[in-house]
N, C-alpha and C positions, 0 to 999 in steps of 0.2 A: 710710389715708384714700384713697380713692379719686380720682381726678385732677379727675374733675366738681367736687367741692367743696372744692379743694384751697384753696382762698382761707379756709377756717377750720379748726382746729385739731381733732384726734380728741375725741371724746369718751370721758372719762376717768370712771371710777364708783368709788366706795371706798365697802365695805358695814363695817358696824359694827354691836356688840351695840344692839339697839334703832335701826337706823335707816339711810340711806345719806346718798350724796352725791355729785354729779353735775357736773363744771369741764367746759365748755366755751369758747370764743373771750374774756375778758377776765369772763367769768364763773362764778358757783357757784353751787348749788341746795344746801340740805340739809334734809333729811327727819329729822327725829328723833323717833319715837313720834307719826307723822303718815301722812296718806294726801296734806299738803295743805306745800307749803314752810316753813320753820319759819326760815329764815334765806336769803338773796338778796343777793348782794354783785354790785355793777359796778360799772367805772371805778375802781375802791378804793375804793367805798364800801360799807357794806351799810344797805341801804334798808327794811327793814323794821323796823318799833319793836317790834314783837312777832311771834309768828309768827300765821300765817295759822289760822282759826278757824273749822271749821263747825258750828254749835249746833244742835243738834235741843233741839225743846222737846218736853215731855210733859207737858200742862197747866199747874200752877205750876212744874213740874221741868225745870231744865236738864240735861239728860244731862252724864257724862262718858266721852271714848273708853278707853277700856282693849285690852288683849289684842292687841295690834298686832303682826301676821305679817307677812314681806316673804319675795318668790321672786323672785330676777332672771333672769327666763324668756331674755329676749334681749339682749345687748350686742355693738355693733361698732363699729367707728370711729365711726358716722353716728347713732347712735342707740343708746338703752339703753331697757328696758323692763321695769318692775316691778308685780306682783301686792302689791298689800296687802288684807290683811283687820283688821275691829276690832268691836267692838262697844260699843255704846250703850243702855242700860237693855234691852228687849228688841227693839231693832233691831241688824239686820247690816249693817254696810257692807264693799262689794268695791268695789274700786279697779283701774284700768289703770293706771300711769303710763309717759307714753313722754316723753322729753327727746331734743331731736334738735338736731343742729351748729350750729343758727344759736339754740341756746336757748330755743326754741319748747317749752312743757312742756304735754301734752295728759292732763287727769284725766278719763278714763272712769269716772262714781259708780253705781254699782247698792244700794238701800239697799235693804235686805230682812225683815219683819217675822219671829219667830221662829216655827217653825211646831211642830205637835202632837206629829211624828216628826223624832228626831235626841238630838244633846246639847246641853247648856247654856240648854234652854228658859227665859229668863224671861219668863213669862205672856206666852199664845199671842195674846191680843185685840188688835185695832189702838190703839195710843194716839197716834201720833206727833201731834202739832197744830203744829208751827212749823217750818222747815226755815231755817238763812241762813248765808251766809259772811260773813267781816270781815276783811276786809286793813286791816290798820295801817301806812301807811308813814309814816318819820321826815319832819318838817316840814321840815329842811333837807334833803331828798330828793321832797318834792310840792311846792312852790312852782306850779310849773305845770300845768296840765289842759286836756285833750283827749277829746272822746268822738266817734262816728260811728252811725249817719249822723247830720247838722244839721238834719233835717228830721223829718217824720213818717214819710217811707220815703227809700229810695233813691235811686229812678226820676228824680223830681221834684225835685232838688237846692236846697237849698236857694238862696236867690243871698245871704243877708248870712251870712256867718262870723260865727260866734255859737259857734263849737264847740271854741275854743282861747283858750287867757287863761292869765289868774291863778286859782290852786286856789281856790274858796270852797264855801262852806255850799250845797247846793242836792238837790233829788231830780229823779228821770228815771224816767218808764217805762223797758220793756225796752230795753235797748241793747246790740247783739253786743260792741260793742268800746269801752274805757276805755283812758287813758294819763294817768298824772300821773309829774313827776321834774323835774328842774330842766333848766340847759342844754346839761349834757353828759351826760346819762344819765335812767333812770326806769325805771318800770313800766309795762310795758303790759298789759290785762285781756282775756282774750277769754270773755263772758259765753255764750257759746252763739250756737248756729247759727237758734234759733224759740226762741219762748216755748212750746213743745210739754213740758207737764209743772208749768208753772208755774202755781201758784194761787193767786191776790191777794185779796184784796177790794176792795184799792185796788191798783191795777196800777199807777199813777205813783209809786206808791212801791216801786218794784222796787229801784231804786236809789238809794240815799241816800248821800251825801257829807256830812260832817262835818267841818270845817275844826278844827283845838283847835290851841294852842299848842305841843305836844310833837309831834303825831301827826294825819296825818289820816285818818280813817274809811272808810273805804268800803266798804259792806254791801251784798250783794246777797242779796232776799228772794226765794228760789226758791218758798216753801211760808203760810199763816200759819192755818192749819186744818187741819184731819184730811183727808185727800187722799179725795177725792170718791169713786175706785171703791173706798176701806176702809170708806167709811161704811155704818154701816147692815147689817155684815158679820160674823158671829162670830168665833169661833177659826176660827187659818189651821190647816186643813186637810187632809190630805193628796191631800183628791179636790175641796178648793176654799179652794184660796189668796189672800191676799192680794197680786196682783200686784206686782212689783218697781217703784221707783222708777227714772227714768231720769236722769240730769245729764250733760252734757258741757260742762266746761270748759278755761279754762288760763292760764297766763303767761307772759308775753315780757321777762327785762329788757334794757334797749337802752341804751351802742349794741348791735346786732346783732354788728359788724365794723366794722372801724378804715375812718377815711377817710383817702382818701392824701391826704399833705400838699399835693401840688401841685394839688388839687383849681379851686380858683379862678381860676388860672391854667388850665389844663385846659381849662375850661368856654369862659373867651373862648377859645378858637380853636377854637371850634366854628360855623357855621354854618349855618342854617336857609331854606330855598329854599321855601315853597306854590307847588306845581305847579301851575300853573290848566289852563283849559279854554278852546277858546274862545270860551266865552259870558261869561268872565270874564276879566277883560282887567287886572284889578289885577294877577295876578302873571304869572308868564313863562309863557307855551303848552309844552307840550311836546315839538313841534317847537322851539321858542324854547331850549328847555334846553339841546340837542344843537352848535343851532347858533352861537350869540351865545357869546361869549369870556368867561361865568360862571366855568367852572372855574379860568382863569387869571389871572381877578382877584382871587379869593377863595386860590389860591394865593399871589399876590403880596403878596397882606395878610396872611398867617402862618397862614391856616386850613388846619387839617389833618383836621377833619370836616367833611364835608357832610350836612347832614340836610334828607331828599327829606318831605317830609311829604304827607298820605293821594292827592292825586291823582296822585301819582306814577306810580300803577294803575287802569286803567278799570273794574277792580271794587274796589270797598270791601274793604279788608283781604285780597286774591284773592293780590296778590302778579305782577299782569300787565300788564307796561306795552305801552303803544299797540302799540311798536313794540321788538320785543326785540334785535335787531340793533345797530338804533343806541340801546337802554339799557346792553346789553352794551360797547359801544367807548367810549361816555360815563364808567363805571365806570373800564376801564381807564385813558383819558387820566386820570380823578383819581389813578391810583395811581401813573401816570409820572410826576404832577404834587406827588407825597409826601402827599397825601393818601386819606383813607378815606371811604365811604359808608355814611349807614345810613337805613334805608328806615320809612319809618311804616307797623304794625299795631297795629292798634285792636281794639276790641270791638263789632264789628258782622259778622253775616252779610248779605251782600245778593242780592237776589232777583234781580240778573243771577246769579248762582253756577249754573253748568249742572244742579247734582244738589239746587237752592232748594228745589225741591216735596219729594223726597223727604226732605230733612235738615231741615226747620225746624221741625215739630212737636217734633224730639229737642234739636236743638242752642238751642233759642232761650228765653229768659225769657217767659216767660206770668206774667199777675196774676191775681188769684183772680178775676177775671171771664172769664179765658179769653183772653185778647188779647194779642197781641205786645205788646212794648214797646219805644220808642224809633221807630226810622223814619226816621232823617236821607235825607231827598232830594237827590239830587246829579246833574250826567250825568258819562256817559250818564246816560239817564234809569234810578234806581234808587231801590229804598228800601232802606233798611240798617237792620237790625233787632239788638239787643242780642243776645248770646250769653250762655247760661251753659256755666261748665265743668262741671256735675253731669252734662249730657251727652256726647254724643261732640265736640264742637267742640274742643276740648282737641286730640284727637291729631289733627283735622284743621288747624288754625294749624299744629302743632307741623312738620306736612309742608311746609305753604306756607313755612315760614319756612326748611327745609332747602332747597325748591326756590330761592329765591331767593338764598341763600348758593352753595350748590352749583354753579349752572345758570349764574346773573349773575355771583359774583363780589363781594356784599355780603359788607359787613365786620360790618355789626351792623344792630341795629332800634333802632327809639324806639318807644317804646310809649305807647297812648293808652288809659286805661281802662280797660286790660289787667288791672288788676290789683285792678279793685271788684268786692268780691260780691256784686253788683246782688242786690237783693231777687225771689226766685222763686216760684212757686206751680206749676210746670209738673211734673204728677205723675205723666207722662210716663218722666220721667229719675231720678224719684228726690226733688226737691225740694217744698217745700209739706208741709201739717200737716191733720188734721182736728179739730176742738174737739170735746166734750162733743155739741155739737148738731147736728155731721158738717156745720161749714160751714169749709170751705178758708182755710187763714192761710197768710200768707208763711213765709220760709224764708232765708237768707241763705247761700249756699254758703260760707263762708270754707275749711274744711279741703278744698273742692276747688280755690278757686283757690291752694292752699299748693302744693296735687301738679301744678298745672300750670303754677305758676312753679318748681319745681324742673324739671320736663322740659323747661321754656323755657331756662333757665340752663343745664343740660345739652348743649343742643342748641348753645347761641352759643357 
């Protein structure tokens, strides 16, 4: 295991006739005659009442998977990666599956109708009509539920918490991300990054939740018709196919990683300082920080973090304070003083940034109308605009955050925001979708902000 993530345990893979199995940090995964988990144990317990289920239908017929092939293309400490193949009346399904240290399980699905050339043709014509998965977790394992965002998008957050409770009966449009499990463990869902693929007739019932006394339900309806570009299509072809399905999903069981016991404790001796400006006179000037006997009183009281939050910097999440000199001797006295610093980055570029013009169209969240998003105003006088990681902004924090350790002397960051995949449309970078009628839908980066909180973590 390499040192960056030494804080979790290698990962461990054992292949078997018909099927694997996959231990990481306080957790298992096992695959048996599956492309999809068939058992999931954490905390000692195992959470699923049955195994995981994807049903294609073909009219009155529910398919059954057969012929199931595995290749373990790649395994290292940090990750393991398996090819499976299977089929379903005359559909193929190909699979990715990657499972990686923090139990993060990523299913790449390509489903594929049989075609005219090859073997094992059964009847070349489109049938598929239904497509859905069903996770079953045991009841004394969902008690509780969680889904995101609590709103209709991201941007616009909701303000009543409405998004965590008690497990019940209920449906949801599309949703990237589900979690149900009690208080010390569960499951988490990650349903996809768009609705790109999905075809409803009723879209609010993408997801359905079903509360039962043994087990609760949870279906997600990828498909509930004949997939629009098979309609209307003969036999697949060899010089005119019927195009592959796409899905990308996954699962998380949590916890992730142990909390240290002394957590609580921990926490109160932490302190928090809002840098002000001065036009804003509630908290301490900047100058005021340097000068006024802060550090020694907050040492006298047993703190052993300081936590500088966003004005710390006269550019929003920049990483550059007024006056580096005396940021740099400020640092120091805390560290003569047995204490640590750690500075606020957030999720904002701002348009004081000397290289704004050129970097914003790449690094920034756009909505399907074309517009930044967000804008917090602050002074200096700025506007500070959302980031996404699907761009380059990713390795550019990743720098600020080393300057700032490096240069100053910071011990850590607190992060603000840091870690939402604000909803995108900026097509730009890579994010956003085009429908049937070539009008722009959102997008939600989750597997980029995975890769930029590993190189964050990396980097502290």
């Amino acid at each position: 295991m390499k040192k960056e993530f030494s804080l979790w345990t290698p990962v461990k893979t054992e292949q078997y006739e018909g099927g694997f199995s996959v231990s990481v940090w306080g957790r298992t995964y096992e695959f048996n005659n599956s492309f999809l988990p068939t058992r999931i144990t954490t905390a000692e317990r195992s959470v699923l009442y049955s195994p995981v289920e994807l049903n294609a239908e073909f009219g009155e017929i529910t398919g059954q998977w057969h012929d199931f092939w595995y290749l373990v293309t790649e395994e290292t400490e940090e990750s393991v990666t398996v090819l499976v193949s299977a089929n379903c009346e005359n559909l193929i399904a190909n699979a990715t599956v990657t499972i990686e240290f923090d139990g993060f399980v990523k299913v790449e699905l390509r489903l594929l109708s049989h075609g005219t050339f090859g073997y094992g043709a059964i009847g070349t014509k489109a049938r598929l009509t239904g497509l859905s998965m069903s996770v079953k977790v045991a009841s004394d394992s969902s008690s509780l539920f969680h889904y995101w965002p609590n709103a209709k998008n991201s941007i616009a957050v909701g303000t009543t918490v409405i998004n965590a409770g008690a497990t019940e009966t209920v449906t949801f449009p599309f949703k990237p991300y589900l979690w149900t499990g009690w208080e010390d463990g569960g499951l988490g869902l990650f349903l996809g990054e768009s609705e790109k693929g999905f075809e409803l007739d009723d879209p609010d019932r993408c997801i359905v939740v079903e509360k039962g006394a043994d087990f609760t339900d949870i279906t997600l309806n990828f498909i509930d018709h004949m997939p629009i570009d098979w309609q209307g299509k003969g036999e697949d072809r060899w010089y005119e196919t019927l195009n592959p399905l796409f899905f990308t999903f996954g699962f998380q069981a949590t916890p992730v990683k142990a909390m240290p016991e002394e957590r609580e404790d921990y926490y109160k001796r932490m302190h928090a300082i809002w840098v002000g400006t001065p036009e804003n006179h509630r908290h301490p000037r900047h100058g005021e920080l340097y000068e006024i006997d802060y550090a020694e009183q907050c040492a006298a009281a047993g703190t052993k973090w300081l936590i500088l939050h966003e004005e710390w910097t006269v550019i929003q999440n920049y990483g550059r304070p007024q006056d580096e000199e005396k940021f740099k001797k400020f640092v120091e006295k805390c560290h003569n003083l047995g204490m640590k610093v750690m500075v606020y980055f957030g999720y904002e570029y701002a348009s004081l940034v000397p290289e704004f013009s050129r970097n914003a169209e790449d690094y920034l969240v756009k909505t399907v109308n074309g517009s930044y998003a967000g804008g917090w105003q602050r002074t200096p006088y700025q506007r500070d605009f959302i980031t996404c990681y699907q761009g380059g902004y990713s390795e550019e924090m990743i720098k600020r955050v080393e300057h700032v350790m490096d240069d100053y002397g910071v011990d850590g960051i607190y992060t603000d925001g840091t870690f939402v995949p604000w909803e995108c449309a900026n097509e730009n970078h890579g994010c956003g979708w085009r429908d049937a009628q070539g009008e722009l839908q959102i997008s939600y980066p989750i597997l980029a902000v995975r890769e930029h909180v590993k190189k964050l973590y990396t980097t502290i």
